[in-house]
DSSP file (Angstrom, degrees, kcal/mol; ACC not computed):
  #  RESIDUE AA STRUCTURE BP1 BP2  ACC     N-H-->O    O-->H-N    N-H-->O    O-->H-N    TCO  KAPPA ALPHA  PHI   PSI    X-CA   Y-CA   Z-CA
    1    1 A X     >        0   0    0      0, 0.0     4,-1.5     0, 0.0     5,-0.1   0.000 360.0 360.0 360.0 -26.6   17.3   16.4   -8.6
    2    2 A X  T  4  +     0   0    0      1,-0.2     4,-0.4     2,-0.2     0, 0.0   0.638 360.0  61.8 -78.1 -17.4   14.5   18.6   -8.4
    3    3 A X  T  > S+     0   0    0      2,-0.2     4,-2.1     1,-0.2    -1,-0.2   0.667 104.9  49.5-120.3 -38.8   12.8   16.4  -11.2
    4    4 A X  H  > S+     0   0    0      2,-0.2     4,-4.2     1,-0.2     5,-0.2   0.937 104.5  57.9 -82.9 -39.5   12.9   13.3   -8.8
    5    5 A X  H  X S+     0   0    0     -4,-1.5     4,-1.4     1,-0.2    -2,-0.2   0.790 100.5  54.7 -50.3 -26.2   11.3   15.2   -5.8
    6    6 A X  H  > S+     0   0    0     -4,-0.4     4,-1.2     2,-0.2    -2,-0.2   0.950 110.1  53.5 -91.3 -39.4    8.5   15.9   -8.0
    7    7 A X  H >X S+     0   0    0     -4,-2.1     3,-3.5     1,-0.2     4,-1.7   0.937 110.6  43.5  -6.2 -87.2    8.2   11.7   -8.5
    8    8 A X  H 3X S+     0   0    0     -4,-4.2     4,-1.9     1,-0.3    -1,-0.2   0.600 111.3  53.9 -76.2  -8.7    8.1   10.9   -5.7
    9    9 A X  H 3< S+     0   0    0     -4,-1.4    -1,-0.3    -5,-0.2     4,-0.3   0.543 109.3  45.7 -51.8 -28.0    5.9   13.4   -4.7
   10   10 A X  H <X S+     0   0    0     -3,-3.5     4,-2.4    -4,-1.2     3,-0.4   0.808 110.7  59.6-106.5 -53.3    3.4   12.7   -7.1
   11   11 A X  H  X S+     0   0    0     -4,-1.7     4,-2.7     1,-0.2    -2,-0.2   0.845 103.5  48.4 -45.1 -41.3    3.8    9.0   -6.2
   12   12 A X  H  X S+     0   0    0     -4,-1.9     4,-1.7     2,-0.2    -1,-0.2   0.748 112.2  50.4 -48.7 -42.4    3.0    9.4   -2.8
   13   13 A X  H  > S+     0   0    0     -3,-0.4     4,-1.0    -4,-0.3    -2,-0.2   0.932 109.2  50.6 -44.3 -48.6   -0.1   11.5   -3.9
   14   14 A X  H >X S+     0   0    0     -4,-2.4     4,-3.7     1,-0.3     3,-1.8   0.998 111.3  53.0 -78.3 -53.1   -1.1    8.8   -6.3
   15   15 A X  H 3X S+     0   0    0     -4,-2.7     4,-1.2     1,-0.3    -1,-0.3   0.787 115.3  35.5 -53.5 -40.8   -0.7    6.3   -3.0
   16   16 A X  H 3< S+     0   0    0     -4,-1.7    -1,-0.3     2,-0.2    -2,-0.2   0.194 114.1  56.6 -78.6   5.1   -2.9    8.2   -0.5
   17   17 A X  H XX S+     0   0    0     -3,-1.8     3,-2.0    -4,-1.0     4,-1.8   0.830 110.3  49.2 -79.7 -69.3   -5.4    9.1   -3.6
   18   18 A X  H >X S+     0   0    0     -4,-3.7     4,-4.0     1,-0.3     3,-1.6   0.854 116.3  46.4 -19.1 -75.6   -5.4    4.9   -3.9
   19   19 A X  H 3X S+     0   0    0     -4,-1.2     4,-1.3     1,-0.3    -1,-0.3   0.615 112.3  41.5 -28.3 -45.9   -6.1    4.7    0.0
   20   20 A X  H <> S+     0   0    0     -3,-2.0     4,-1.8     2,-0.2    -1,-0.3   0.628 114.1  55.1-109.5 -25.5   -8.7    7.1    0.5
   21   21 A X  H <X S+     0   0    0     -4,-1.8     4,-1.4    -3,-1.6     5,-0.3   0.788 109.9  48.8 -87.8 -27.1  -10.4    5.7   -3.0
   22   22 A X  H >X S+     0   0    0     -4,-4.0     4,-2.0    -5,-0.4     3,-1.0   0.993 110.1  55.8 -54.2 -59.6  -10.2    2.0   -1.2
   23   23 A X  H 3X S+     0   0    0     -4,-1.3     4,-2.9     1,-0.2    -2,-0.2   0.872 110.3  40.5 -41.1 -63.3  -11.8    3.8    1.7
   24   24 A X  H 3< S+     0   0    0     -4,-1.8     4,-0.3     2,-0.2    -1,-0.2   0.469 110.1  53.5 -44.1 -33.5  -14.6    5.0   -0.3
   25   25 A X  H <X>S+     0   0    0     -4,-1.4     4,-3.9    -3,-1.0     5,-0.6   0.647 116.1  45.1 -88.8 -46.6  -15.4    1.9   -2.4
   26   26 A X  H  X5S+     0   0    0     -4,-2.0     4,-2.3    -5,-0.3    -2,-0.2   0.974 114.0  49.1 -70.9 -31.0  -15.6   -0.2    1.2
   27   27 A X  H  <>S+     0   0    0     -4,-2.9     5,-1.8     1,-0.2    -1,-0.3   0.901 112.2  42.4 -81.9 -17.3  -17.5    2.3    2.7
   28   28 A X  H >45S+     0   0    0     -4,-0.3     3,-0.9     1,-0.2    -1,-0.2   0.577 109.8  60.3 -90.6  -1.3  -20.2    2.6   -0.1
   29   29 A X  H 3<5S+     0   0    0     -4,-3.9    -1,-0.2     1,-0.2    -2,-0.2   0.789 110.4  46.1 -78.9 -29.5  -20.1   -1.4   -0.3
   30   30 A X  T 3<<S-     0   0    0     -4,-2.3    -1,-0.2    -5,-0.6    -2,-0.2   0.173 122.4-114.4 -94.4  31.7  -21.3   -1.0    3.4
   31   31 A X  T < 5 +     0   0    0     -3,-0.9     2,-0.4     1,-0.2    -3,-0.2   0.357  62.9 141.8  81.8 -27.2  -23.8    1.6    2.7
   32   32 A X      < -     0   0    0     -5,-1.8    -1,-0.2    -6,-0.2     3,-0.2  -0.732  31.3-171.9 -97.8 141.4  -22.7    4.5    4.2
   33   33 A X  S    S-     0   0    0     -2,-0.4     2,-0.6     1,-0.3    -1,-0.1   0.725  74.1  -1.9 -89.4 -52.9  -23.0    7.9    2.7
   34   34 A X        +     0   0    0     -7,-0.1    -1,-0.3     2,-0.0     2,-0.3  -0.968  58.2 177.6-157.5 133.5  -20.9   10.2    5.2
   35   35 A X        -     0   0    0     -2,-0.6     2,-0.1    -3,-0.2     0, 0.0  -0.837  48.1 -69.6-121.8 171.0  -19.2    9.4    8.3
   36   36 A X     >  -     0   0    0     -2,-0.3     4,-2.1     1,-0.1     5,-0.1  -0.442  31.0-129.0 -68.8 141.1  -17.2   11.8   10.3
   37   37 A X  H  > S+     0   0    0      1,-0.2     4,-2.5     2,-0.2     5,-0.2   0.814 110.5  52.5 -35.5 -55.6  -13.9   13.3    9.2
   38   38 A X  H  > S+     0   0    0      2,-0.3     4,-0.8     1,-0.2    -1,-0.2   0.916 115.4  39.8 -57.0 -60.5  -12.2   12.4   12.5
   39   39 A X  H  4 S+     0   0    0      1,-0.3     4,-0.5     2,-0.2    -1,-0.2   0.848 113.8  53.5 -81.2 -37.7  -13.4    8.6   12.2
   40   40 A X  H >X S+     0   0    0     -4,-2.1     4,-1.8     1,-0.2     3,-1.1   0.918 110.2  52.2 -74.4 -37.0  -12.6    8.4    7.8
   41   41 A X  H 3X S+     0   0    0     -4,-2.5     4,-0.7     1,-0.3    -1,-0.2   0.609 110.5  44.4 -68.5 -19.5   -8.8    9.7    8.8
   42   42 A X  H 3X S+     0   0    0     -4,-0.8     4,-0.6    -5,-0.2    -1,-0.3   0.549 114.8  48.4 -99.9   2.4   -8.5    6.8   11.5
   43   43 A X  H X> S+     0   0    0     -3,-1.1     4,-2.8    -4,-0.5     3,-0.5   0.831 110.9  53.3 -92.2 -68.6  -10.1    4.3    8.7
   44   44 A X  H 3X S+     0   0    0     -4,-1.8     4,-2.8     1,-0.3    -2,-0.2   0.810 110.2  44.7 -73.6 -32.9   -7.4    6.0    6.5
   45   45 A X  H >X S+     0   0    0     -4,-0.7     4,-3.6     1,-0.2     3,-0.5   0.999 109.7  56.6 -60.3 -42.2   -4.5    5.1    9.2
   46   46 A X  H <X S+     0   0    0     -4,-0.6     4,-1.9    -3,-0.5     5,-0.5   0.865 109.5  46.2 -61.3 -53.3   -5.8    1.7    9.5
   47   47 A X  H 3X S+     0   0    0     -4,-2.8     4,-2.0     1,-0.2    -1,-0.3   0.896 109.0  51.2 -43.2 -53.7   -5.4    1.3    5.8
   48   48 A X  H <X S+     0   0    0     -4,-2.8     4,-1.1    -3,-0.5    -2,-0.3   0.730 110.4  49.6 -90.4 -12.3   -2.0    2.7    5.5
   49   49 A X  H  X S+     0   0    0     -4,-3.6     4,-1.5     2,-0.2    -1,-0.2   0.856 107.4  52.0 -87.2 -10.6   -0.5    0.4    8.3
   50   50 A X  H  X S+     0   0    0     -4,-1.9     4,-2.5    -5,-0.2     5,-0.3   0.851 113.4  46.9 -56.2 -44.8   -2.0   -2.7    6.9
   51   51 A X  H  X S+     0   0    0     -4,-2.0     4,-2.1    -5,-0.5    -2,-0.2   0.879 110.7  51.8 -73.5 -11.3   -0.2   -1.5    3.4
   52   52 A X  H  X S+     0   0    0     -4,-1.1     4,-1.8     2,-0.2    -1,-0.2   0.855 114.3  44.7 -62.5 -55.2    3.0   -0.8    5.3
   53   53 A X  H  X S+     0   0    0     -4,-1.5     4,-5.3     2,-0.2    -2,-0.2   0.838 115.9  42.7 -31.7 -58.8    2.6   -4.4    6.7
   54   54 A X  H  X S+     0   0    0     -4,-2.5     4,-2.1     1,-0.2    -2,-0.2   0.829 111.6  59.3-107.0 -28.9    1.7   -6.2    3.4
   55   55 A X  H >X S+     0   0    0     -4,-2.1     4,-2.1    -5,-0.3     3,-1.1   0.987 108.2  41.9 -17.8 -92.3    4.5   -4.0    1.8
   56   56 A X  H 3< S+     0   0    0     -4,-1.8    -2,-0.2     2,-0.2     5,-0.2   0.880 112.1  59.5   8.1 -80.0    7.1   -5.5    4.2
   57   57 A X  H 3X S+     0   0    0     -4,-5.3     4,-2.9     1,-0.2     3,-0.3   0.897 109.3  43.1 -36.5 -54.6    5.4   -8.9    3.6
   58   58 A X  H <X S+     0   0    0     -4,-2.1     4,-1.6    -3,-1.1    -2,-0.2   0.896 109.2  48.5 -71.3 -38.5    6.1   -8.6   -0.1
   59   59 A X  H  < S+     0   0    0     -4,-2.1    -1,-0.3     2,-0.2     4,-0.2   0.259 110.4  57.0 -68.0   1.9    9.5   -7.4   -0.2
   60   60 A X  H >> S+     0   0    0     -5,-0.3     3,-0.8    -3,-0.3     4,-0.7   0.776 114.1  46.7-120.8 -64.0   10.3  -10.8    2.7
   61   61 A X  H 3< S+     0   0    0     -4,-2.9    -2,-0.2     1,-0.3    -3,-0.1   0.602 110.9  47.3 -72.3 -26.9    8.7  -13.1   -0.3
   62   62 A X  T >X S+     0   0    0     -4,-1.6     4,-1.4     2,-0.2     3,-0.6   0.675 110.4  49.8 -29.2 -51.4   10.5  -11.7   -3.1
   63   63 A X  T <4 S+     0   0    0     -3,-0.8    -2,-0.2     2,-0.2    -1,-0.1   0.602 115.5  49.3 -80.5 -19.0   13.7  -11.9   -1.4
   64   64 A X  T 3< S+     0   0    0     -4,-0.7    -1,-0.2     2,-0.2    -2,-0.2   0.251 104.6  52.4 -99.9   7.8   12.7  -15.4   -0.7
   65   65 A X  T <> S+     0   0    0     -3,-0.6     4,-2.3     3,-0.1    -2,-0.2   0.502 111.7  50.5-116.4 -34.7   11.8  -16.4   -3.8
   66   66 A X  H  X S+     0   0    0     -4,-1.4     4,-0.8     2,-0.2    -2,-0.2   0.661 112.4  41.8 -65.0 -21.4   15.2  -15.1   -5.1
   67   67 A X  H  > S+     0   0    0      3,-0.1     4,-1.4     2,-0.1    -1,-0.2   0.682 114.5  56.4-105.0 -11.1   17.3  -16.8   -2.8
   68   68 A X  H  > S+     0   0    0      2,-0.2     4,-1.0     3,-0.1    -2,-0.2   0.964 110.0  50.0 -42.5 -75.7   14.7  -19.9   -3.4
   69   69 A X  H  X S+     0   0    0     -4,-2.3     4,-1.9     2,-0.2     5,-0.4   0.778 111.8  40.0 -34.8 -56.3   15.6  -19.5   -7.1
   70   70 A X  H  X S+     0   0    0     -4,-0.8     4,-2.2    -5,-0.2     5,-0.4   0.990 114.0  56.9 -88.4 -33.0   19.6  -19.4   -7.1
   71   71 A X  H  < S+     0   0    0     -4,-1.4    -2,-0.2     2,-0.2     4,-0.2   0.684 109.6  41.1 -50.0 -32.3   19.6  -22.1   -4.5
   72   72 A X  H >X S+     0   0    0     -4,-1.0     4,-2.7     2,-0.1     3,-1.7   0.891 120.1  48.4 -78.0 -61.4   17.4  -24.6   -6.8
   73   73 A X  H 3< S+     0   0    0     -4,-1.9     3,-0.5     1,-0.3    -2,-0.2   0.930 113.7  48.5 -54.2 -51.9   19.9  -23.3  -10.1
   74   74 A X  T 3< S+     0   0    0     -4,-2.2    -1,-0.3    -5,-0.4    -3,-0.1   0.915 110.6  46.3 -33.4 -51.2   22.8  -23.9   -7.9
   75   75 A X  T <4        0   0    0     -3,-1.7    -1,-0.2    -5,-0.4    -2,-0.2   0.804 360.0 360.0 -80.6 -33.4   21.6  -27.6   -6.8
   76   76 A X     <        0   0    0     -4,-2.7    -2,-0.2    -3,-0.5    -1,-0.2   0.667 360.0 360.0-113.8 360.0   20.7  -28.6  -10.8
């Protein structure tokens, strides 16, 4: 059990590593060198509810692409 904690632990690292490296790439495509802590940690929310979102998003198009799928196999 222990062995799974450390997964998903380490996935969750690996996602907010992703995030903050997103962060980093956009801000040095716009130039900037250093912003304040305060303001890159509200960048960093802004990030993770868009991926929360587009999560969501994917899992609703999957599930609709599956029920898409046996509904065509069904029909031929």
């Amino acid at each position: 059990m222990e062995d799974k904690s450390e997964e998903i632990a380490a996935l969750k690292e690996a996602i907010e590593l992703n995030r903050e490296n997103l962060l980093n790439d956009l801000l040095a495509a716009l130039n900037f060198d250093e912003i304040n802590e305060g303001v890159f940690q509200e960048l960093l929310k802004i990030i993770e509810q868009a991926d929360l979102k587009t999560i969501k998003l994917t899992k609703a198009l999957e599930a609709q692409e599956v029920i898409d799928k046996v509904l065509k196999d069904r029909l031929t």
